[in-house]
C-alpha positions as semicolon CSV with decimal commas, in nm:
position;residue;x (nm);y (nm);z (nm)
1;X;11,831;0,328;13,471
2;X;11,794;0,642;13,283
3;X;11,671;0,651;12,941
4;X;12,029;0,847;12,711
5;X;11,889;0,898;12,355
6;X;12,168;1,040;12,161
7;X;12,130;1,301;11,908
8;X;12,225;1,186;11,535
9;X;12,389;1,324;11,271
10;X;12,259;1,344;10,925
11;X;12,462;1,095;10,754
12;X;12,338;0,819;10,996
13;X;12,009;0,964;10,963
14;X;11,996;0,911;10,559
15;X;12,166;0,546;10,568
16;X;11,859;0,422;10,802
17;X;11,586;0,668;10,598
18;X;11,233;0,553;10,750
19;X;11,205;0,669;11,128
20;X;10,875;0,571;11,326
21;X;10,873;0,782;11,673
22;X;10,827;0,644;11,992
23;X;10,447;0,712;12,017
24;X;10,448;0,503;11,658
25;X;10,640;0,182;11,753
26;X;10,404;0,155;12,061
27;X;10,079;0,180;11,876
28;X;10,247;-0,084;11,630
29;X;10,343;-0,306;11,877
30;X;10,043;-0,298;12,053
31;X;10,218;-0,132;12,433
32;X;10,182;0,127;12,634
33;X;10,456;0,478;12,585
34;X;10,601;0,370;12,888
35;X;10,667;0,019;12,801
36;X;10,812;0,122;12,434
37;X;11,042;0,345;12,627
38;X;11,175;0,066;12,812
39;X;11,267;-0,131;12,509
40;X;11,467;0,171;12,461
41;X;11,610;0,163;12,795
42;X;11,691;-0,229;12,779
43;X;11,799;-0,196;12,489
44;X;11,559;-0,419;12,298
45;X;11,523;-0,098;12,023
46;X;11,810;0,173;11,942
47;X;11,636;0,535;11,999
48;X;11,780;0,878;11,865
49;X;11,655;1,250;11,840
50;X;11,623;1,412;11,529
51;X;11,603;1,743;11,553
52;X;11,416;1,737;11,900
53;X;11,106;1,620;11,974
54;X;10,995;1,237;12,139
55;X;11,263;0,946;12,034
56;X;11,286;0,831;11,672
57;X;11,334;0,433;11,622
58;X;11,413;0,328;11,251
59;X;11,125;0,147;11,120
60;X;11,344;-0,135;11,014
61;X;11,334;-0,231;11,338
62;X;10,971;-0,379;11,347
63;X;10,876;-0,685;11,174
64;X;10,487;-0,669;11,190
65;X;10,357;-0,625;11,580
66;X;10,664;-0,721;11,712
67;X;11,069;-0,633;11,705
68;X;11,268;-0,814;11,458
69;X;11,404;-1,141;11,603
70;X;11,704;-1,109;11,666
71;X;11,785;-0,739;11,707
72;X;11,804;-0,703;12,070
73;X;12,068;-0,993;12,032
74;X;12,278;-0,828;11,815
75;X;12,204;-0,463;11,957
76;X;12,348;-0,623;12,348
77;X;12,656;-0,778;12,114
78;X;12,733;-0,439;11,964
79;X;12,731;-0,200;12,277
80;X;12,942;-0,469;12,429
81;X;13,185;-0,447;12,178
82;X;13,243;-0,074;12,282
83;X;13,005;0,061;12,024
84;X;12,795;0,335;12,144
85;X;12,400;0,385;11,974
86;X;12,525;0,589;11,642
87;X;12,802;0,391;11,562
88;X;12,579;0,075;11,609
89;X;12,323;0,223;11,377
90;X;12,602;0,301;11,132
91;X;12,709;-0,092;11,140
92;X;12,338;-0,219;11,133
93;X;12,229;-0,002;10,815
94;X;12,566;0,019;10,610
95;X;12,551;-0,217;10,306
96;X;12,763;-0,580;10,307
97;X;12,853;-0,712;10,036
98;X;12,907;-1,034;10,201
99;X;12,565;-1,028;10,340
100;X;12,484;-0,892;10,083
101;X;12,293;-0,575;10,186
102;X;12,301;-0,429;10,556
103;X;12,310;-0,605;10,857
104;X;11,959;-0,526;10,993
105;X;11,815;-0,654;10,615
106;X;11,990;-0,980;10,679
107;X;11,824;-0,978;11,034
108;X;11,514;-0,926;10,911
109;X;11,552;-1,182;10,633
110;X;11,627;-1,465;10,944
111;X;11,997;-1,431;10,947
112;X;11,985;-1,268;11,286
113;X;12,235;-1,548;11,405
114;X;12,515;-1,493;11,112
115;X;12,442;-1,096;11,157
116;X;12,543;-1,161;11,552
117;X;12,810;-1,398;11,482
118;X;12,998;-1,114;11,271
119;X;12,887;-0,853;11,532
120;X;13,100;-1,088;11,809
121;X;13,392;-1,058;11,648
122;X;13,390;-0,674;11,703
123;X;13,529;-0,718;12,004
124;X;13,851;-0,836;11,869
């Protein structure tokens, strides 16, 4: 498997603001580069380029030394649903009301399961 990193636009960029890059969410989470890039290739983490350069992972992501529980989850549930890395980004960082906030706060508050749950129904 080949690792596809998409290139974002800017309004995606400025709804997820903080971006750690590759060589970042390794040190954090304690792994080798090649082992972070595999979480991008599994899709355990969501990658993108900004403006060139190594991978970019939104820092939201990472909940201490380790990826939010619950992420990969919902990341597997979205591409399933036909959703390709941007527009899953979009979805995880635009604000709920219902939530309330954005998806990936909820998941990061412990609500990974209703955050999938909603993510399922996608599909529909």
């Amino acid at each position: 498997m080949t690792l596809s990193v998409a290139q974002i636009d800017r309004e995606t960029d400025e709804l997820v603001g903080e971006w750690l890059t590759l060589t970042e969410v390794a040190r954090r989470l304690g792994l080798s580069a090649g082992r972070a890039k595999q979480l991008l290739k599994d899709h355990k983490l969501i990658g993108v380029r900004r403006g060139g350069g190594e991978p970019q992972v939104p820092a939201a992501f990472l909940a201490g030394d380790d990826v939010a529980k619950g992420l990969p989850g919902t990341i597997t549930v979205l591409l399933d649903a036909g959703y390709d890395e941007i527009e899953a980004l979009r979805w995880l960082f635009t604000p709920d009301d219902t939530l309330p906030g954005a998806p990936v706060d909820a998941i990061r508050a412990g609500r990974h399961t209703e955050v999938k749950r909603r993510a399922q129904t996608l599909a529909f």
